[in-house]
N, C-alpha and C positions, 0 to 999 in steps of 0.2 A: 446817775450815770451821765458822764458829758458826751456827748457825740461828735466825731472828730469829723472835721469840715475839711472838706481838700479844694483847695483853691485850683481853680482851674488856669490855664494859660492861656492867653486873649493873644493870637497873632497879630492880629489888627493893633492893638494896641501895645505891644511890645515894641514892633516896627514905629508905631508913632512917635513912642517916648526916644526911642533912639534918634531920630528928626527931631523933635523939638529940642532934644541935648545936645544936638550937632548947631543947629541954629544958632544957638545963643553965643557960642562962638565959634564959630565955622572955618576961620582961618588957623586958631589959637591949635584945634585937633586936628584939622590938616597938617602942619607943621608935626605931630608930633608922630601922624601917620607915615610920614614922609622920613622923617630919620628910622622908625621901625621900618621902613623899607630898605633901605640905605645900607643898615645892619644886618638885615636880612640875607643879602643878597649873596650867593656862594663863588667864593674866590677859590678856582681852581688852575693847578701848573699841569701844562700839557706839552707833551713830550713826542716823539714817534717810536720811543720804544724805552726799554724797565731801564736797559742800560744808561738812558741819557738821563735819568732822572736819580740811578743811584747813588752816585755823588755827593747828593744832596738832600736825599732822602730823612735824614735827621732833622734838617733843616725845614723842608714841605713838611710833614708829621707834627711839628714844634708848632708850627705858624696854622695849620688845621686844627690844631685841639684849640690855640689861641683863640681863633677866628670862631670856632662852635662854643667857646665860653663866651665868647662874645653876647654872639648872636643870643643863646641863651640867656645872660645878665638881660639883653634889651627887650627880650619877650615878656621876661617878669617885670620890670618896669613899665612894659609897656598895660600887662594886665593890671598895675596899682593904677597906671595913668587911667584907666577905663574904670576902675571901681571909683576912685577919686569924683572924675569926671561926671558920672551917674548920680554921686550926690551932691557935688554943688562945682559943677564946670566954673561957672562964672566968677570966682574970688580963687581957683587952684594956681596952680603955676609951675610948670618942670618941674621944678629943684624938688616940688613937694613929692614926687614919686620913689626920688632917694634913699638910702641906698638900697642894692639889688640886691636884697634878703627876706625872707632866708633860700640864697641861693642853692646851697646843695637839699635840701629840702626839696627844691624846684625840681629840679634834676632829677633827682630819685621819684619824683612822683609822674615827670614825664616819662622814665625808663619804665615804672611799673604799671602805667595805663598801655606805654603801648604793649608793655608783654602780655597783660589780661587779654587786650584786644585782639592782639597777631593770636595768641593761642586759640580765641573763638573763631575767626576767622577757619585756621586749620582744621579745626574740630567741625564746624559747618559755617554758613555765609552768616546766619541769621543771629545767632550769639555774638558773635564778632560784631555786627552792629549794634545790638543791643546794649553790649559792654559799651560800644565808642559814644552810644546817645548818652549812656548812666554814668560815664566818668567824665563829661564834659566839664562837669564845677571842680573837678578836683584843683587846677592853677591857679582858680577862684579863691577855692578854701585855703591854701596853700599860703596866698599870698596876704589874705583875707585875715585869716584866721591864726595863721602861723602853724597850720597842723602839718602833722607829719604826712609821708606817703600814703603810710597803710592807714592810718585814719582819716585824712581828707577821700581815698580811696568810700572807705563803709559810710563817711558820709554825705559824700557826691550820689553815691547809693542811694542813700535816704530818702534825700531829698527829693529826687526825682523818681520815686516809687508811687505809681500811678501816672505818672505824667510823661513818659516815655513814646508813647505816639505822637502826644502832642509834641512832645519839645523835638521829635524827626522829623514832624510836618514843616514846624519853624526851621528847622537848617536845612531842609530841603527851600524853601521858599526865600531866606537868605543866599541859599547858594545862588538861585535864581536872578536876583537880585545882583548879587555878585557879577553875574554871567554877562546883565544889561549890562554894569558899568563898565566891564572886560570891552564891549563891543563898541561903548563910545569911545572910541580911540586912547583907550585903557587909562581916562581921565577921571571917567567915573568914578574909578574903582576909590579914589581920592575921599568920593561923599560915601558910595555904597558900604566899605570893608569901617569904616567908623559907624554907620549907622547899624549896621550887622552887629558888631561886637557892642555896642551900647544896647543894642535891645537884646541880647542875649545876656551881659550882666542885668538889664530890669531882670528879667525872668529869674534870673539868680538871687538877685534879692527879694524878691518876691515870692519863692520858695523857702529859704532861709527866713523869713519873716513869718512865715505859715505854718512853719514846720513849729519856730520857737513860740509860737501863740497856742497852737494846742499841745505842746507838752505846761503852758502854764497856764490850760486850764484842767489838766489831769489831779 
């Protein structure tokens, strides 16, 4: 009988390897931090009342769904740019995060975490987070893996079965982190939100590594 090993999560060293991945080229994932901010950013039409805006109302609606496909295409490129990144920054290069697929895939799997989420939330506070630590890999797998919704879903699940405190300790203490950089005159946030997101894919690869190791040793 083989006995299944569960690998634990090193904060310490998750946060490291996100620092040392950022180092190696430090200006190359600023730059790329900096256009996901760019696209990020929400473009809104404001008005002083329904009437001055009805007009045009086809036109605002058109250029909002644009603007949120947008932003969406640049998150998923931006999570390949971070998977990319984590295994070998040094020889990557934009283009290689190309193209934003599978985008409706993406989509659907961000609609279906947040309604897991929002419905635990409603249901009591505690679920609702629970759900939001255990579906954190699903853009991972998603983009990773090419899985579906409902399967990147059961297997963002998986993976993080048993490791759920710990992987809240770590986004509480990223957020933290986050908070510093927010306060250096929101320059930080430039090294903080890349070293964040690089040690949270370690963690992700790192569970996905653990997980495929003892089913082949079953």
């Amino acid at each position: 009988m083989i006995n299944r090993v569960e690998k634990s999560i090193s904060i310490k060293d998750s946060i490291s390897f996100g620092w040392k991945t950022f180092k190696k080229r430090p200006w190359f994932v600023i730059g790329a931090v900096i256009i996901m901010l760019v696209f990020s950013i929400s473009f809104s039409y404001k008005s002083d009342s329904f009437n001055g805006i009805l007009p045009i109302l086809p036109l605002v609606i058109f250029f909002g769904i644009a603007l949120g496909a947008i932003r969406i295409a640049v998150e998923l490129l931006f999570t390949r740019f971070l998977l990319i990144a984590h295994d070998n920054v040094e020889t990557m290069e934009y283009m290689d995060t190309l193209p934003a697929r599978p985008f409706w895939k993406y989509v659907g799997g961000k609609f279906a975490v947040a309604i897991v989420v929002l419905l635990g939330l409603i249901l009591l506070v505690v679920p609702g987070i629970v759900a939001a630590v255990a579906l954190i890999f699903v853009p991972y797998l998603i983009v990773d893996k090419k899985l579906g919704p409902i399967d990147a879903i059961k297997e963002s699940w998986r993976i993080t079965k048993g490791h759920k405190w710990q992987l809240f300790l770590l986004m509480l203490v990223l957020g933290l982190i986050n908070i510093a950089g927010a306060l250096a005159l929101l320059v930080g946030l430039l090294v903080s939100i890349p070293v964040s997101m690089l040690a949270m894919v370690h963690v992700y690869r790192e569970l996905e590594m653990g997980v495929q190791k003892n089913e082949s040793q079953i």
